[in-house]
Phi, psi and omega in degrees: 000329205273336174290323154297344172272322201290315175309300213289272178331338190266290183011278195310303189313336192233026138311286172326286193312341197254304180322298204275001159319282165351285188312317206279341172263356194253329164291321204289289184350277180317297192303326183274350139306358171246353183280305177318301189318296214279330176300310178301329166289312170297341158294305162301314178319297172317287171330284208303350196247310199289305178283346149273341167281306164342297177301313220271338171308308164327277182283023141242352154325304236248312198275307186299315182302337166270003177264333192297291181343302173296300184302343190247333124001282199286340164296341182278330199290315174304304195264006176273335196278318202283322173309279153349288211265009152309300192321134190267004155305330194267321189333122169262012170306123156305325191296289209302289201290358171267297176321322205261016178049039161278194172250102204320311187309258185345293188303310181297324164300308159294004174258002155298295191296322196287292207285335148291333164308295167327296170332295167322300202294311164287010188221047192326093158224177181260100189234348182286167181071353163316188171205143207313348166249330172315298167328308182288338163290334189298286223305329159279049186225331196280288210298314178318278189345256129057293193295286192336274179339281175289006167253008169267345192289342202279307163315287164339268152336300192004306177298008183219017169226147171278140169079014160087012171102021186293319185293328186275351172289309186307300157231049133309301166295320170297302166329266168340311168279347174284332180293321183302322187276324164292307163298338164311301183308294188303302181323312192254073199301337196302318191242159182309185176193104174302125193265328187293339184272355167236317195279356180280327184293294193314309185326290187293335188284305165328286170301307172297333195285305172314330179283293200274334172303338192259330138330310180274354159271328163319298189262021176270347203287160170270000000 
């Protein structure tokens, strides 16, 4: 009798032993599936945070690089024009034009025409059949455009130029301003045309293109 309860207590006991195994497989499971859940949510998490910035990051990469572009575009076109009008053919010195056994009257006209010529192919705008102030309006409506632009590259740049670009601004304005005034004077065929506003242009478009192109080719790569 006494063999038979004690068998009957091991049963039981190792009925209990077997539940709580169960039990105890049935927690790790669950735990370990809550565990999987919450890596898998922090991943996605992750994914989901990391990779849009990663594009966004991308497209202003994408965004600086086309502005750096456009603006140093406008910058080459300026100094192929400055390049042009370097020549002492273009000089609009009565002394330079004399030399060169022209006729003042005559010569500053076709060095108008010359120089509006250029203008067109390099700034591809359309002046012939203008009639003198429509020309004169393109044409200073092209140089503002022109100016606007290149005077963003010292912003563009800034973190690689000292004092944030105030010195490359500085003769960013001198260039402009000799240039506007010269074209105005072409434009307007009616009044002289000051030789000092083109050799002030070629000068200052020079000094600057030299200080500043190989920074602004540099620092354009993606």
């Amino acid at each position: 009798m006494g063999f038979l309860c004690e068998l009957c207590r091991m049963k039981v006991f190792l009925t209990c032993l077997k539940a709580v195994d169960c039990f105890i497989e049935q927690y790790l499971r669950s735990n370990i599936v809550d565990v999987l859940s919450v890596i898998i949510s922090g991943a996605a998490l992750v994914f989901a945070i990391r990779v849009p910035k990663k594009i966004a990051e991308k497209q202003d990469e994408i965004a600086l690089f086309e502005k750096r572009f456009s603006a140093y575009a406008d910058l080459l076109k300026l100094n192929s024009f400055a390049g042009i009008l370097s020549s002492r053919q273009y000089s609009f010195s009565e002394k330079d034009i004399r030399e060169r056994g022209a006729i003042p009257v005559l010569e500053i006209i076709q060095l108008r025409q010359q120089v509006l010529y250029h203008f067109e192919i390099i700034f591809d705008c359309e002046l012939e059949g203008k009639g003198e102030k429509e020309t004169a309006q393109t044409v200073l409506a092209i140089m503002k455009s022109i100016e606007i632009s290149i005077h963003s590259l010292p912003l563009l740049y800034s973190e690689y130029m000292p004092q944030k670009g105030k010195e490359a601004n500085e003769k960013i304005k001198d260039i402009f301003e000799s240039v506007m005034t010269l074209m105005t004077e072409i434009t307007w065929p009616t009044g002289s045309v000051d030789d000092e506003n083109r050799t002030n242009f070629v000068k200052n478009m020079k000094s600057f293109f030299e200080k500043y192109s190989e920074l602004f080719e540099s620092k354009m790569r993606l």
